[in-house]
C-alpha atoms as an extended CHARMM CRD file, in Angstrom:
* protein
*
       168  EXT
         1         1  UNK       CA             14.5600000000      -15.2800000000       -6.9170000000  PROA      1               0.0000000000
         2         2  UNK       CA             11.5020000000      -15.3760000000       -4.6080000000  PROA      2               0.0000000000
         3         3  UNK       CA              9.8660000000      -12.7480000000       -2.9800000000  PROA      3               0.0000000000
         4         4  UNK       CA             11.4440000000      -13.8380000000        0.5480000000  PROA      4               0.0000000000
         5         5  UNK       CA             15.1160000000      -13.9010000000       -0.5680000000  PROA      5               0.0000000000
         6         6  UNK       CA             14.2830000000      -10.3290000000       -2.9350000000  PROA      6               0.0000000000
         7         7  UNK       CA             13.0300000000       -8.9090000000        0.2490000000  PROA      7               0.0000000000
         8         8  UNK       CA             16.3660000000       -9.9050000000        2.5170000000  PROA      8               0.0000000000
         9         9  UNK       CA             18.6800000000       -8.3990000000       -0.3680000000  PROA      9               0.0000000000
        10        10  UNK       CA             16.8090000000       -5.0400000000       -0.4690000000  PROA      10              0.0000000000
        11        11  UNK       CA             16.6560000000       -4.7360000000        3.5690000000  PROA      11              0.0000000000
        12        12  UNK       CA             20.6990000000       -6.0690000000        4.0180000000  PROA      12              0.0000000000
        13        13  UNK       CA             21.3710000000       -3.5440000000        1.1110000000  PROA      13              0.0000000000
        14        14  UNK       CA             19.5810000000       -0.7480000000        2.2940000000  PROA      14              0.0000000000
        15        15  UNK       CA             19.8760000000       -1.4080000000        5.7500000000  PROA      15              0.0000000000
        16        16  UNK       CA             16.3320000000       -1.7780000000        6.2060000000  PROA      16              0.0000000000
        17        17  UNK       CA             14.6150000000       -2.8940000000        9.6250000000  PROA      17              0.0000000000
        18        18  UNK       CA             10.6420000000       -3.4380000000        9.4640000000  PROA      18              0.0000000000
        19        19  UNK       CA              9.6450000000       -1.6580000000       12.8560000000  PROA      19              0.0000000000
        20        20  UNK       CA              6.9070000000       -3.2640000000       14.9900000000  PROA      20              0.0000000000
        21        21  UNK       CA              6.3100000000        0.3370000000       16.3910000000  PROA      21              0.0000000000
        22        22  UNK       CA              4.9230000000        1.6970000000       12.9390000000  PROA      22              0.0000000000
        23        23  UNK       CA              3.4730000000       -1.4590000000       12.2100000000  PROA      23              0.0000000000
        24        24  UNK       CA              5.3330000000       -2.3620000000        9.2800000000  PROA      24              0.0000000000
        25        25  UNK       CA              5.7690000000       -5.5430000000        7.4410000000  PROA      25              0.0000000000
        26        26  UNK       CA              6.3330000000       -7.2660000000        4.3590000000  PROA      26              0.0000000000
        27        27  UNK       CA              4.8290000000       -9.6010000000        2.4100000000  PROA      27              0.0000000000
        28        28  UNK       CA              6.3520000000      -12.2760000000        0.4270000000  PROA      28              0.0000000000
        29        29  UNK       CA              3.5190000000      -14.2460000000       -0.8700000000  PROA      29              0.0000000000
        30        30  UNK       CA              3.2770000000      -13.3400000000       -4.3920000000  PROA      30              0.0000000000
        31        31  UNK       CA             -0.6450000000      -14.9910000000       -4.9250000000  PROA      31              0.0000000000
        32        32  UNK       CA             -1.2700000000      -12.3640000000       -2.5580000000  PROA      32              0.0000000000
        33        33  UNK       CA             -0.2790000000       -9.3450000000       -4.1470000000  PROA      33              0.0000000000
        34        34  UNK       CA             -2.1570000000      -11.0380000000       -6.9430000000  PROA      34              0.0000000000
        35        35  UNK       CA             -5.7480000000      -11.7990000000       -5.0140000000  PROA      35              0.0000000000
        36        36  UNK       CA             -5.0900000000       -7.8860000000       -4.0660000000  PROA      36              0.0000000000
        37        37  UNK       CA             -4.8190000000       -6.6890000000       -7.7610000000  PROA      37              0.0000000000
        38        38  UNK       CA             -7.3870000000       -8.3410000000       -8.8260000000  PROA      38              0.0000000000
        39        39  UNK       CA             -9.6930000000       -7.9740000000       -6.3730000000  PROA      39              0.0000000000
        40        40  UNK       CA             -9.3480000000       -4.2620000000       -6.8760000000  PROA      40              0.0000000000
        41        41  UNK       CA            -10.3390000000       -4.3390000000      -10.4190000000  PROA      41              0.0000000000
        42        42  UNK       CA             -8.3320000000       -1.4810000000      -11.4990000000  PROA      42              0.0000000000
        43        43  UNK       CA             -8.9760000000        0.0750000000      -15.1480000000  PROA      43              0.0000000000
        44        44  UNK       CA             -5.8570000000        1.1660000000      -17.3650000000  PROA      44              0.0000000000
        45        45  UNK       CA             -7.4500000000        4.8110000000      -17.3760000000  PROA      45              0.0000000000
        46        46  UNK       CA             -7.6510000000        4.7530000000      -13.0580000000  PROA      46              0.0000000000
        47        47  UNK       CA             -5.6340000000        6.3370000000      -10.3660000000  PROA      47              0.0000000000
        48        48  UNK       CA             -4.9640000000        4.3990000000       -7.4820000000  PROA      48              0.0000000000
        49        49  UNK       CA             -3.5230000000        5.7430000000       -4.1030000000  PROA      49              0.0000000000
        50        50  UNK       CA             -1.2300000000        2.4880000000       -1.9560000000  PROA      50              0.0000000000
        51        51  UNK       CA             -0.5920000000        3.2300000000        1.3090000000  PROA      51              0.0000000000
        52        52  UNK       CA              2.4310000000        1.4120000000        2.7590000000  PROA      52              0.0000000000
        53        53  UNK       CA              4.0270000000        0.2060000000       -0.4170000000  PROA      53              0.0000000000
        54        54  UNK       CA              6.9420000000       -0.7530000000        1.3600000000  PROA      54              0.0000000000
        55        55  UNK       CA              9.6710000000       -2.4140000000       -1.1030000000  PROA      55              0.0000000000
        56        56  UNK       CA              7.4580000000       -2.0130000000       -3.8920000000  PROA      56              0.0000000000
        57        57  UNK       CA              6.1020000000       -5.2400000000       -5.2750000000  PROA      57              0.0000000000
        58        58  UNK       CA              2.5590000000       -4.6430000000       -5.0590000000  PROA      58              0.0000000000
        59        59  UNK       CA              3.0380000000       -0.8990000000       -6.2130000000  PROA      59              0.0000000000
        60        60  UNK       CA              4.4970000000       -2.6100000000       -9.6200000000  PROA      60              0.0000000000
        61        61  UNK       CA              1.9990000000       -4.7040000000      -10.2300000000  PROA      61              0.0000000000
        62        62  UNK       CA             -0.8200000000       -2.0000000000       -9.6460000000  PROA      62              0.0000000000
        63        63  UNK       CA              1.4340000000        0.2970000000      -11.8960000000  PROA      63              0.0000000000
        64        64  UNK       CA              0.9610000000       -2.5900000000      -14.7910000000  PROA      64              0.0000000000
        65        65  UNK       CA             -3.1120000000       -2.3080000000      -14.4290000000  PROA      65              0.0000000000
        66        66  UNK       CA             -3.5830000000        1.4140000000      -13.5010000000  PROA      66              0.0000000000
        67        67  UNK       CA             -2.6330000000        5.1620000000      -15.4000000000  PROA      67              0.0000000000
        68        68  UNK       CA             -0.8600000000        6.0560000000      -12.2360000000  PROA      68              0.0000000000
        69        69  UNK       CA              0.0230000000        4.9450000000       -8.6420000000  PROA      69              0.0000000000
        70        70  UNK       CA              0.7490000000        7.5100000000       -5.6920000000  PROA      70              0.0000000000
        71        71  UNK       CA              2.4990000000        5.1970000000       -3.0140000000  PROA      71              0.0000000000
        72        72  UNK       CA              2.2910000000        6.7420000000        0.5770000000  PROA      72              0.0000000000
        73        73  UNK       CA              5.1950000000        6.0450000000        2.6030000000  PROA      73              0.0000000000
        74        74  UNK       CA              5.7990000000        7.1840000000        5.8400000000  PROA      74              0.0000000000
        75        75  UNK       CA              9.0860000000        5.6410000000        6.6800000000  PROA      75              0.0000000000
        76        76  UNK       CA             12.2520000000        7.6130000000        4.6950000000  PROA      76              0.0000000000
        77        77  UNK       CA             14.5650000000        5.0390000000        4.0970000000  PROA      77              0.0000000000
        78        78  UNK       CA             12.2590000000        2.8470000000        2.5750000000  PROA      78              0.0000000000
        79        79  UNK       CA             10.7540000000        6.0980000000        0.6320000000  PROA      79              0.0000000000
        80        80  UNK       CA             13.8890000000        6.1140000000       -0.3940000000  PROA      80              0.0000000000
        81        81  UNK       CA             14.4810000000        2.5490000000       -1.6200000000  PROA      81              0.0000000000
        82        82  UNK       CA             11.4560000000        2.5560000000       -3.2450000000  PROA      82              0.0000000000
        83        83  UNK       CA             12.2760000000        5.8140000000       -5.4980000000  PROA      83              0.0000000000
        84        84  UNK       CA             15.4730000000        4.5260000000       -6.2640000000  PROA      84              0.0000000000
        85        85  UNK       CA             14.1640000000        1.1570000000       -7.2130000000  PROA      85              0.0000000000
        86        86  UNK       CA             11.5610000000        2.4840000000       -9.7950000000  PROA      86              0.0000000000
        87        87  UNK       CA             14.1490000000        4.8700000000      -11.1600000000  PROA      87              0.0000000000
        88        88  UNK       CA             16.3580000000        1.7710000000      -11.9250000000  PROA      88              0.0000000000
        89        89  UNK       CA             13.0970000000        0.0420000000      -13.5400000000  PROA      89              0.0000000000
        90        90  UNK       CA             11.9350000000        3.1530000000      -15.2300000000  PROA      90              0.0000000000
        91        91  UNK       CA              8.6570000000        2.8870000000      -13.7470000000  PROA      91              0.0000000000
        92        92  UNK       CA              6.9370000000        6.1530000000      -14.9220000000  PROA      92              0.0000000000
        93        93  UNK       CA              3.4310000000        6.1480000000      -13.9730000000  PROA      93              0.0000000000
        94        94  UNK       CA              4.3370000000        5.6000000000      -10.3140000000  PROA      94              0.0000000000
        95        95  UNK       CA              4.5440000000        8.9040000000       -7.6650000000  PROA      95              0.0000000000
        96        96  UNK       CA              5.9020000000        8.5030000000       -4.2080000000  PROA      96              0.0000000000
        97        97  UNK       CA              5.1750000000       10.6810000000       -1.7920000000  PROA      97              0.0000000000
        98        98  UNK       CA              7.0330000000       10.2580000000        1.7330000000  PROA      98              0.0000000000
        99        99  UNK       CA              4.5650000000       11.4190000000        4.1030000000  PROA      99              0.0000000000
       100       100  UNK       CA              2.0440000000        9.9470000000        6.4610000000  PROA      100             0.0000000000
       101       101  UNK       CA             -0.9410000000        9.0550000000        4.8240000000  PROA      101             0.0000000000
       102       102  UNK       CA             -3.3210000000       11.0690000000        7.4270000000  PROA      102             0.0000000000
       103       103  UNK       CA             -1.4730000000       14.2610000000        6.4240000000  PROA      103             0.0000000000
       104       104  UNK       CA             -1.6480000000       14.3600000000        2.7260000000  PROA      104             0.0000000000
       105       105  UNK       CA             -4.6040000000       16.0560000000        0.8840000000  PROA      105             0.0000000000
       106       106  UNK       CA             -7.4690000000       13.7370000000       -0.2670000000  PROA      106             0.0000000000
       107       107  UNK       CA             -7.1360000000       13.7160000000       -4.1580000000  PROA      107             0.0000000000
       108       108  UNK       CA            -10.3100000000       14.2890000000       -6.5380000000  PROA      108             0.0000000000
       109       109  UNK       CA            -12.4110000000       11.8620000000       -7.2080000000  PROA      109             0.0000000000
       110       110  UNK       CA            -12.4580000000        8.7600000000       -9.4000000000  PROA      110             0.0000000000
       111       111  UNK       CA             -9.5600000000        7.2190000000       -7.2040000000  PROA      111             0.0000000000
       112       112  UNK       CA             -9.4330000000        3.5820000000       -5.3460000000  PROA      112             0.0000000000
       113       113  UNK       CA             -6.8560000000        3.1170000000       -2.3730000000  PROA      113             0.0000000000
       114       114  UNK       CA             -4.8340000000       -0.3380000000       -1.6260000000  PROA      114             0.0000000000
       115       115  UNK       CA             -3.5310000000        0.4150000000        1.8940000000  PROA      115             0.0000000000
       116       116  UNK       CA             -1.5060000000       -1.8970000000        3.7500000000  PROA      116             0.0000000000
       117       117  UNK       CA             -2.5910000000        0.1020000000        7.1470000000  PROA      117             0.0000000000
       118       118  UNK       CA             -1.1160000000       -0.5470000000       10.5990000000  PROA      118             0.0000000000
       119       119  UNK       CA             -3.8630000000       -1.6550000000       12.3010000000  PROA      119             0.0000000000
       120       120  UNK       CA             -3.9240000000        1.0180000000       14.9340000000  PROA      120             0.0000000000
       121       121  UNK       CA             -4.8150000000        3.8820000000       12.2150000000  PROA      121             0.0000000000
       122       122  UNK       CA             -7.5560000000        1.9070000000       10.3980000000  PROA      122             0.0000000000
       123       123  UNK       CA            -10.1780000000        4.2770000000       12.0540000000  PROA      123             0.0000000000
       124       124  UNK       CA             -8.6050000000        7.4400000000       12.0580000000  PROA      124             0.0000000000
       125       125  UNK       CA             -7.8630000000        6.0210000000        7.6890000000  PROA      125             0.0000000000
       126       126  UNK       CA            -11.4560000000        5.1280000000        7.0390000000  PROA      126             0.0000000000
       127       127  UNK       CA            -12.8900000000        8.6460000000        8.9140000000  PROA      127             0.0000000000
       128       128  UNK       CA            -10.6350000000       10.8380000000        6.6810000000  PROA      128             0.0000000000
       129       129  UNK       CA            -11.7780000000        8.9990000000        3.3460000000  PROA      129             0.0000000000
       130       130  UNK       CA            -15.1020000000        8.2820000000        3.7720000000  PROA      130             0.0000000000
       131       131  UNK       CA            -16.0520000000       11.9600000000        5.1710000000  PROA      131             0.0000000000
       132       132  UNK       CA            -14.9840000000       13.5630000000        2.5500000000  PROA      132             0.0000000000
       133       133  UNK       CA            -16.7290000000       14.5670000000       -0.8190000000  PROA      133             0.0000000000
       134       134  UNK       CA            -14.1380000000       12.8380000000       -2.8480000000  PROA      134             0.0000000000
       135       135  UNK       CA            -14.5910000000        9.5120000000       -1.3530000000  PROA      135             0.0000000000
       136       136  UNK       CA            -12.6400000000        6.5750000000       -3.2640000000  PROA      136             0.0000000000
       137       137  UNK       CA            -13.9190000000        4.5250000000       -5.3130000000  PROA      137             0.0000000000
       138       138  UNK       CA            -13.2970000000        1.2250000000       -4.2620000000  PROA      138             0.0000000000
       139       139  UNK       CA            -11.0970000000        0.7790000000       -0.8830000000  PROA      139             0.0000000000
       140       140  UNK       CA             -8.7580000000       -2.1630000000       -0.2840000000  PROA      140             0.0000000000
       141       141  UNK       CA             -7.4800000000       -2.6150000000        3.2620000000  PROA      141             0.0000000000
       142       142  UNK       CA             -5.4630000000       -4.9380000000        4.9370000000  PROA      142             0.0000000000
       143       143  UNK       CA             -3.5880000000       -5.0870000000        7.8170000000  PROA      143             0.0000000000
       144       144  UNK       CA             -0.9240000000       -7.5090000000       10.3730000000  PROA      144             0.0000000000
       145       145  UNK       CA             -1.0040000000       -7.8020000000       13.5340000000  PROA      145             0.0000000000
       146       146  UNK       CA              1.1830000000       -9.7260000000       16.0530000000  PROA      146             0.0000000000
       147       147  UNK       CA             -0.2890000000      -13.3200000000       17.0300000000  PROA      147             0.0000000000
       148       148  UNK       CA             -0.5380000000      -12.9410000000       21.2990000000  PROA      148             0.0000000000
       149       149  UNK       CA              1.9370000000      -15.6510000000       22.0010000000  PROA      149             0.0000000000
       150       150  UNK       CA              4.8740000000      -15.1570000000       19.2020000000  PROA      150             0.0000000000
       151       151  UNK       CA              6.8130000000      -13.3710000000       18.2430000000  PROA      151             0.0000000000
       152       152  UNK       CA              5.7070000000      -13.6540000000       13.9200000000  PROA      152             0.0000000000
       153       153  UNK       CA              3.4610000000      -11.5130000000       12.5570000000  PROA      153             0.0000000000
       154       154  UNK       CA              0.4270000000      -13.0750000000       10.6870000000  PROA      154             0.0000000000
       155       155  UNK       CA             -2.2700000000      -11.6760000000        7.9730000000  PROA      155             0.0000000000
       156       156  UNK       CA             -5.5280000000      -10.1420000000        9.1750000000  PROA      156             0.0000000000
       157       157  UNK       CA             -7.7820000000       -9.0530000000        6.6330000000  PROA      157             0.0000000000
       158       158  UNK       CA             -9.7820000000       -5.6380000000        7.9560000000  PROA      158             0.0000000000
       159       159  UNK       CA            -11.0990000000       -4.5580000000        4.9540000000  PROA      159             0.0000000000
       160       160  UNK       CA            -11.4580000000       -5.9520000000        1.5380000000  PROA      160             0.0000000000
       161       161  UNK       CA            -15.2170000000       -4.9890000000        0.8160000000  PROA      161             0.0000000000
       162       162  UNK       CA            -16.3290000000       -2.8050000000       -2.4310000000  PROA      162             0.0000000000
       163       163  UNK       CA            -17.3340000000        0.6950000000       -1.1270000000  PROA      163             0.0000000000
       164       164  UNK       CA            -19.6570000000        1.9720000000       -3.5490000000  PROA      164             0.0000000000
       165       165  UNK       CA            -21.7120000000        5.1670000000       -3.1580000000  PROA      165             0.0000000000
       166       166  UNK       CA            -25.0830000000        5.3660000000       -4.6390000000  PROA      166             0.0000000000
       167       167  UNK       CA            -26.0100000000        8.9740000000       -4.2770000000  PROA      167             0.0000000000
       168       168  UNK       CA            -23.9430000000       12.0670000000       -2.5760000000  PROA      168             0.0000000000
């Protein structure tokens, strides 16, 4: 089953509505989620914080590549869907915390984020995490945002550039 038809069984079971007003989405392009992963070279021994995991798809294949994954999810049913759906798989190295991402505490260093952000919170996102002394160490953004004449949402990439920090 592709990604599309995966994604309309888990919202009709769940009851699941992506709301424009939280700017949420889902992707169904598979080569995507795996441009993402590998584009944000995570290590076996790495922690890596997603924001806006959604249904989960990308959160298991970043769970396959890093030690753990703390998914950030602000909406509770699809908190929800999500924890049931890796307790089903057994997915172990995976943590989801249903909170907005703005409130949670940064984590220690030695972290990378893959944040599918609503693009009105990329500045508000990139001021907490970058102002901090435990700044990531790689950040991978993206956002959607609604094309001016339809009603479809399409892909714009924000952020996809290698933060690295020479000196603190």
């Amino acid at each position: 089953m592709n990604l599309l038809d995966q994604t309309k069984k888990i919202c009709k079971l769940y009851d699941i509505q992506p709301a424009r007003s939280k700017g949420q989405n889902f992707l169904i392009r598979e080569e995507v989620y795996d441009k993402i992963v590998e584009a944000a070279e995570i290590k076996k021994d790495e922690i890596v914080l997603e924001v806006g995991p959604g249904l989960g798809f990308l959160t298991a294949k970043l769970a396959k590549q890093a030690k753990k994954v703390i998914a950030v999810e602000l909406d509770d049913k699809i908190a929800e869907t999500l924890k049931t759906a890796l307790l089903l798989q057994k997915a172990e190295n995976i943590e989801v915390i249903n909170k907005n991402v703005l409130d949670i505490q940064v984590l220690a260093s030695g972290y990378k984020i893959v944040a599918n952000l609503p693009y009105n919170i990329t500045s508000v996102f990139l001021r907490k995490f970058l102002s901090t002394e435990h700044r990531p160490e790689l950040m991978f953004l993206f956002s959607f945002m609604p094309r001016r004449k339809s009603s479809k949402m399409c892909p714009l990439i924000i952020f996809g550039q290698r933060l690295r920090w020479i000196a603190r």
